[in-house]
N, C-alpha and C positions, 0 to 999 in steps of 0.2 A: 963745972963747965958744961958737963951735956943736959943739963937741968934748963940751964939758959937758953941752951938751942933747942929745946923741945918746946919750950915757950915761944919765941917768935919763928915757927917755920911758917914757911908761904901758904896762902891761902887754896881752897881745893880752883884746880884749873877749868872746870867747866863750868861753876860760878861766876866766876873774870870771866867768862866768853861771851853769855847772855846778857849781861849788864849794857854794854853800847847796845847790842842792838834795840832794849828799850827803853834808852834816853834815846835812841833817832827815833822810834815813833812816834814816843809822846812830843817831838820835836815839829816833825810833820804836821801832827794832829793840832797844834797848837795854830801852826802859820796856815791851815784850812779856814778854819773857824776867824781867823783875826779880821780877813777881808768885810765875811758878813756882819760881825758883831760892830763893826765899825763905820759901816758904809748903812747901815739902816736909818738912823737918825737924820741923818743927812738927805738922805732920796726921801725921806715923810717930809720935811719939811721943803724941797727943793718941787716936790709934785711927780715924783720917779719913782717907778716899782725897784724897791729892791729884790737881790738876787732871790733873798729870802720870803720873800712874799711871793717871787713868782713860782717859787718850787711849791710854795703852800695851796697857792690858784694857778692851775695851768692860764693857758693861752685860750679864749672863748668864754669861762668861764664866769659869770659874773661876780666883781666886790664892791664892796660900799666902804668907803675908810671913814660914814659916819657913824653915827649913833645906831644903835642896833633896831632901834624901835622908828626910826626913819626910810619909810618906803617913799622912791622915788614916784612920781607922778604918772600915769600911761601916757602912751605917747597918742596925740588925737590920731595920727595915722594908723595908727595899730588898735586902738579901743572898738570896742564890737558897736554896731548903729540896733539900739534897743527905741529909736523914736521912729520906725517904721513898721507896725508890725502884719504878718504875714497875711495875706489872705485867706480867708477860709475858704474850706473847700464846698465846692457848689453840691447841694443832695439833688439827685435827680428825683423827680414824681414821678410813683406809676401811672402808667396812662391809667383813668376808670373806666371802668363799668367794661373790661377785656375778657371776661369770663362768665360765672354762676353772678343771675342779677336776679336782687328780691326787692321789691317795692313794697312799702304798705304806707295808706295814707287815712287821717280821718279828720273828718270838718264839720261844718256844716250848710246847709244848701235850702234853698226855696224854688217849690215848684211851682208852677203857673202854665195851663193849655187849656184845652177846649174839647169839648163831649160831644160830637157827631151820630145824633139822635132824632130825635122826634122832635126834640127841641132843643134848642141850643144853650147850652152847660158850660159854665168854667168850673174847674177845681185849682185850688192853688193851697200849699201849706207849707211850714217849715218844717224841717227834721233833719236826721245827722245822713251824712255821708260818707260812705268807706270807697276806700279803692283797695285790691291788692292785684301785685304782679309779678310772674315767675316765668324767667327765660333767663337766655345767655348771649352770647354776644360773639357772633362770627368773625370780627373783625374791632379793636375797639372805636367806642362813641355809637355802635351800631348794636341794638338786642331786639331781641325777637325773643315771644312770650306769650303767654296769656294772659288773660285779664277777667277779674271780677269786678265790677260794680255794684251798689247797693245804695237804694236812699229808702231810708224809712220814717216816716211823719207819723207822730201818735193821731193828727188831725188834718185829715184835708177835707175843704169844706169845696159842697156841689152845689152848684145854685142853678136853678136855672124856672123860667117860667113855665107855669101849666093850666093849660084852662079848663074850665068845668061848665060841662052841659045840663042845663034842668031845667025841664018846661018851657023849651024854645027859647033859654037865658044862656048866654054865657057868661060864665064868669074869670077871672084871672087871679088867681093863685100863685103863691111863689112859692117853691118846694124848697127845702134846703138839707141836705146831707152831709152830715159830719163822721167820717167814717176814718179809721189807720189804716192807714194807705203804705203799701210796700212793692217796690219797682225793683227790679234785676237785672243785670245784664251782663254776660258772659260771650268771651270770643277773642280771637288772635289779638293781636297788638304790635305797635311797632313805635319804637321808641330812640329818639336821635339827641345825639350831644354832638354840638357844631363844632366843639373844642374838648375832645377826649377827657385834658387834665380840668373843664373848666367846670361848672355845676348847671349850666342852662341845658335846659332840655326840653322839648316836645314829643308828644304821644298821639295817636290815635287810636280806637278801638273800635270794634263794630261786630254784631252777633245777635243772640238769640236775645230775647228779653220777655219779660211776665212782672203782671201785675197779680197785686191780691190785696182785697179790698177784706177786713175784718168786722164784724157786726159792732152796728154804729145806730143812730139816732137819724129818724126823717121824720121833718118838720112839714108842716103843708100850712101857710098863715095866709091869711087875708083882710087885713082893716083892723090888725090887732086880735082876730081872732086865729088861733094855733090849735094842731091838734099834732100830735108828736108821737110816731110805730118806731118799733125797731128795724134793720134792716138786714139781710141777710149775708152773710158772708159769701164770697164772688171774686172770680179772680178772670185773667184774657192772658194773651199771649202773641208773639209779636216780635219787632224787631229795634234796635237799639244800637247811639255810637256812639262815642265820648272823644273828644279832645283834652288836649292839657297842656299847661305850659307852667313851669317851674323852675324853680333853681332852690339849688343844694349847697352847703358851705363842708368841705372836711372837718370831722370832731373825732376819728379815728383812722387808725391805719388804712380800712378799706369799707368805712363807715360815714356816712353822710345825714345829716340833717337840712329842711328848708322847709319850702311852702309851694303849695301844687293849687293851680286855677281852672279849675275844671269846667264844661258845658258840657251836657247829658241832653241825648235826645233819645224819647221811647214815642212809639205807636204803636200798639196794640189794640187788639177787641175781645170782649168780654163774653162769656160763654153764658148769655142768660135767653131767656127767650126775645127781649127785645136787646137787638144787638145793638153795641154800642161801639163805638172807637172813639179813643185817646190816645191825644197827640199831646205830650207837654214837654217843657225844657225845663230843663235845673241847672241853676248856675250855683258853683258850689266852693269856698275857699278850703284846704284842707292842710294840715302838718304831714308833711312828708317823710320818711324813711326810707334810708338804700343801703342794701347788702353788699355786697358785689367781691 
């Protein structure tokens, strides 16, 4: 008999205590879960967030319940306008020629005057012409400088008639002189651009000037007969102005190219015993260059 009762006594009392309370939570736990697990199917298919989708996306949030690879379309209101695009911005031009201004030009030119003598003489020849010029600019469009001038002809030819005396005869003879001829002229300058940023411009100049005549060949002919001396080298000294008028294109930052139209006037007289003056003009096209 106490064998029997040691076999079935009661079980330990605080095993039995714990047991309800967790058949009530898994109780609880169960009737949480039933509402969502059962009300999903139904709000997909009725067009209604369920409980459970909106815990997963708040409120604001965006979802798509399609395909994952399905992007919705922009909205025209909202898309950016890429079919206007922005203005560029305007570069301003430095005014030119506001500072340090260097000119250099070279062409070529034909002279043509007249020899104020004993007898009356033309010379005329072609040969190259330079200009150069070095000032600055008080103001822009506005420079002040010097200037050099140069035309030099490997020939300029003198002609002019000569008569000859013998035995109460006269005769007429044509003399002719072929001599390099080189003209100079040096002196202030002033030089204007009507439009600062533009490339037109005019000059004038005005100063000292010298010729120099280099030994050359004189002819003395009459009826086909010629007898032909050397002649001696010979130079005068005098006064001299030049105009210009040109335009320039930008090909650098503060660099210019064009073409410059010049008129050269010299009168001078010649340091020989029989004095002479010459008066001639060169007109002269040349490639221009500006520093500035």
């Amino acid at each position: 008999m106490e064998a029997s009762n040691t076999m079935h006594s009661p079980a330990d009392p605080n095993a039995m205590s714990i047991a309800p309370y967790l058949r009530r939570a898994f109780a609880l736990f169960g009737l949480a879960l039933a509402p969502l697990l059962v009300a999903s199917p139904s709000m997909a298919q009725g067009g209604t967030t369920s409980p459970l989708t909106a815990a997963l996306h708040p409120q604001g949030a965006p979802h798509h319940s399609g395909p994952p690879s399905a992007v919705p379309p922009a909205s025209p209101a909202t898309s950016p306008k890429t079919d206007a695009p922005r203005p560029a911005p305007k570069r301003e031009r430095p005014a030119r020629h506001d500072g340090f201004f260097l000119r250099a030009a070279a062409g070529a030119g034909y002279s043509f005057g007249e020899e104020e003598a004993d007898y009356d003489t033309s010379a005329q020849g072609a040969g190259a012409s330079l200009h150069l010029t070095i000032g600055g600019s008080p103001r822009p469009g506005l420079v002040l400088g010097g200037t050099l001038t140069m035309f030099d002809a490997p020939k300029t030819t003198r002609r002019w008639d000569e008569p000859y005396h013998q035995d109460g005869v006269t005769y007429e003879f044509e003399r002719e002189v072929v001599v390099p001829t080189r003209l100079s002229m040096h002196g202030p300058s002033f030089t204007y651009y009507p439009n600062p940023q533009e490339g037109l411009s005019f000059s004038v100049t005005a100063g000292f000037a010298r010729v120099t005549f280099g030994q050359g060949d004189n002819t003395l002919s009459r009826e086909g007969i010629s007898a032909s001396t050397k002649t001696h080298p010979d130079y005068g000294e005098g006064f001299g102005a030049e105009i210009n008028a040109g335009y320039e294109a930008l090909v650098g930052k503060r660099f210019s190219l064009g073409g410059l139209l010049s008129l050269t006037y010299f009168h001078v007289e010649t340091d020989r015993p029989d004095k002479i003056e010459l008066t001639t003009f060169i007109p002269s096209l040349r490639l221009v260059g500006t520093l500035y």
